[in-house]
C-alpha positions as CSV (number, residue, x, y, z in Angstrom):
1,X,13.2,16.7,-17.8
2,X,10.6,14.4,-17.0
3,X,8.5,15.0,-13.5
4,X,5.7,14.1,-12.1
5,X,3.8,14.5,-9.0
6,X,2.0,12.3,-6.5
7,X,0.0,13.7,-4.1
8,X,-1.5,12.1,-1.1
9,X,-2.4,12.4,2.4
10,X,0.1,9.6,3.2
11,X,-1.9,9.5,7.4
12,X,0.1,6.5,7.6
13,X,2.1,6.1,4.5
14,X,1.7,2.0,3.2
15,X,3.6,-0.6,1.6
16,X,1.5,0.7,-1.4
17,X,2.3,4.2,-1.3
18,X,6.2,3.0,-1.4
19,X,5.5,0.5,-4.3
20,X,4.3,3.0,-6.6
21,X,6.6,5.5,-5.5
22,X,9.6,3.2,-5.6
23,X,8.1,2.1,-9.3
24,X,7.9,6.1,-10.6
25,X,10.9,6.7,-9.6
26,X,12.2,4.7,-12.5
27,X,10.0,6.3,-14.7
28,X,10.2,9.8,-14.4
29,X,13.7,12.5,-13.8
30,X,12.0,13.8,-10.8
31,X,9.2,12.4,-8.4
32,X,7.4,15.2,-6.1
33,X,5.4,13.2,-3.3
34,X,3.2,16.2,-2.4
35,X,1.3,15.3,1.3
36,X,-1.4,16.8,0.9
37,X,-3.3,19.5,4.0
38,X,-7.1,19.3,3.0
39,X,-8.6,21.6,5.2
40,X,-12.0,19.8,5.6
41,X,-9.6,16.8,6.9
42,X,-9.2,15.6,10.4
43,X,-5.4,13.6,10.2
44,X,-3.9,11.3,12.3
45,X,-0.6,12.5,11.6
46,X,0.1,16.4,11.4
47,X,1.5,17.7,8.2
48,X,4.9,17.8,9.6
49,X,5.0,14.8,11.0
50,X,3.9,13.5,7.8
51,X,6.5,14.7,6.0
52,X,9.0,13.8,8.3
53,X,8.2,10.5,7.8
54,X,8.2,10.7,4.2
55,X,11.0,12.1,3.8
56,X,13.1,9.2,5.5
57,X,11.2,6.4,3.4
58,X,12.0,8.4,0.6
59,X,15.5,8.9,1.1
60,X,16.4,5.5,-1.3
61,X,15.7,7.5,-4.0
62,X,18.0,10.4,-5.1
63,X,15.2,11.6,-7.6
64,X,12.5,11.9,-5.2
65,X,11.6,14.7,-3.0
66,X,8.4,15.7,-0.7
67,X,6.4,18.7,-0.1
68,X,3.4,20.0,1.8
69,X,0.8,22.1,0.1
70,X,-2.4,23.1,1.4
71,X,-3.9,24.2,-1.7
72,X,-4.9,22.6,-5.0
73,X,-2.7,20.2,-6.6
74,X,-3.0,21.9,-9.5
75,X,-1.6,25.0,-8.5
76,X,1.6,23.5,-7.1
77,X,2.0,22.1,-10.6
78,X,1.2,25.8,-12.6
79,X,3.9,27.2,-9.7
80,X,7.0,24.3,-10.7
81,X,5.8,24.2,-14.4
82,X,4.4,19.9,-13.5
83,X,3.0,18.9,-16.8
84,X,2.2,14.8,-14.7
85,X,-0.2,14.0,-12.0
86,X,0.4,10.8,-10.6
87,X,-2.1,8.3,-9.0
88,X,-2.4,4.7,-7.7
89,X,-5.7,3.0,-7.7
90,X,-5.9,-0.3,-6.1
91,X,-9.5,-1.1,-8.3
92,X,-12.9,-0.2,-9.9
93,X,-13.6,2.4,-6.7
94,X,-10.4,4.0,-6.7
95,X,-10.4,4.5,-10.9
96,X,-14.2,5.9,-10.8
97,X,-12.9,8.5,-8.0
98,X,-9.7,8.7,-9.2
99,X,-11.0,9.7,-13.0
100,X,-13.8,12.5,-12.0
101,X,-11.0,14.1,-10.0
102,X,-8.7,14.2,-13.2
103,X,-11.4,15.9,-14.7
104,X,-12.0,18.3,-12.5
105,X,-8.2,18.9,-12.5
106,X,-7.8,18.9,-16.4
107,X,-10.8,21.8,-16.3
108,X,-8.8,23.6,-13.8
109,X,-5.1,23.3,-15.8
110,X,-5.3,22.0,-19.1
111,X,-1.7,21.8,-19.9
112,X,-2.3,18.6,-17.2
113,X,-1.9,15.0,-17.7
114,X,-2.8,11.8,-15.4
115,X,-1.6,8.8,-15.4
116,X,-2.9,6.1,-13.2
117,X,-0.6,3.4,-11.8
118,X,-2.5,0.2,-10.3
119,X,-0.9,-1.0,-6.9
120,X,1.2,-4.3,-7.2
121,X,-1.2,-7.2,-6.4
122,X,0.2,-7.8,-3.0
123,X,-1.0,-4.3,-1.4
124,X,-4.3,-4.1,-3.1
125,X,-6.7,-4.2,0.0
126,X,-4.2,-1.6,1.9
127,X,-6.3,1.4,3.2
128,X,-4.5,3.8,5.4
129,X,-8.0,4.0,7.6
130,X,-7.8,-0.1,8.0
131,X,-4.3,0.5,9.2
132,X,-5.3,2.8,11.8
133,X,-8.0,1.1,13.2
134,X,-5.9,-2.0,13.1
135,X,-3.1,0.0,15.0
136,X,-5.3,1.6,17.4
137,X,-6.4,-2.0,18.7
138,X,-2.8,-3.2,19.0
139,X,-2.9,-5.3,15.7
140,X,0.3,-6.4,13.7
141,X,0.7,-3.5,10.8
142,X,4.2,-4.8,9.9
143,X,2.9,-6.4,6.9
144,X,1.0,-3.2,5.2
145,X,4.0,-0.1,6.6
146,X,7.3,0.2,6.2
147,X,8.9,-0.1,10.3
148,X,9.5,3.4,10.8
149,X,5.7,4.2,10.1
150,X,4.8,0.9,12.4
151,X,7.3,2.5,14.9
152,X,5.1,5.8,14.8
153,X,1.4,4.3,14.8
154,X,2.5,2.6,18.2
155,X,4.0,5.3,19.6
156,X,0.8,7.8,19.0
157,X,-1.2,5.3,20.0
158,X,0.5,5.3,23.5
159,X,0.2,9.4,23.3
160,X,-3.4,8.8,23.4
């Protein structure tokens, strides 16, 4: 069996996100999309509502399944025997960040591996903050979420 994991704060989830997770899913048996609770992080979204919403975008794919975890990655791979740590990078900035982290993880759990996946072409200036912002002034976000993550930027931004 071949799994992976790819962990994120998904606060929104983007057309990104879904590209690489729509692309690993034909890649690997199993898929974890781990939304990650970083203590020292202020979210938009709350954990659960995080996951609620990732688990509907994910639904396309039988092989695919989501989890919160508030701890290191790392340790939710030693705990369901995850060999694979996936991550997209969009460029240069992403990669440098991306790589000292995968580091840091291999020093942590060396049985580790990471693979990075570059974003399709299409989403590559897609940051989650940008979409906030953009959403918090009323902007058009159709074009960088999926609708039901549109749907739930406008109606938190009404909460507020």
């Amino acid at each position: 069996m071949f799994k992976a994991v790819f962990p994120g704060s998904f606060d929104p989830a983007t057309l990104g996100h879904m590209n690489i997770i729509e692309r690993a899913s034909r890649l690997f048996d199993e898929l974890t999309v781990i939304i990650a609770e970083n203590r020292q992080k202020h979210y938009f979204f709350t954990a659960p509502e995080r996951f609620e919403i990732m688990s509907e975008l994910i639904k396309p794919w039988k092989n695919v399944s989501v989890v919160i975890w508030d701890s290191l990655i790392v340790e939710y791979m030693r705990q369901e025997n995850i060999r694979l740590l996936l991550r997209g990078v969009r460029g240069m900035e992403d990669f440098s960040y991306e790589f000292e982290l995968s580091m840091m993880n291999k020093s942590l759990y060396p049985d580790i591996e990471t693979i990075f996946m570059p974003t399709d072409p299409r989403y590559f200036v897609i940051r989650s903050s940008s979409i906030r912002e953009l959403a918090s002034f009323k902007g058009d976000v159709s074009g960088m979420v999926p609708p039901l993550v549109a749907d739930a930027l406008r109606a938190k931004f009404k909460q507020e």
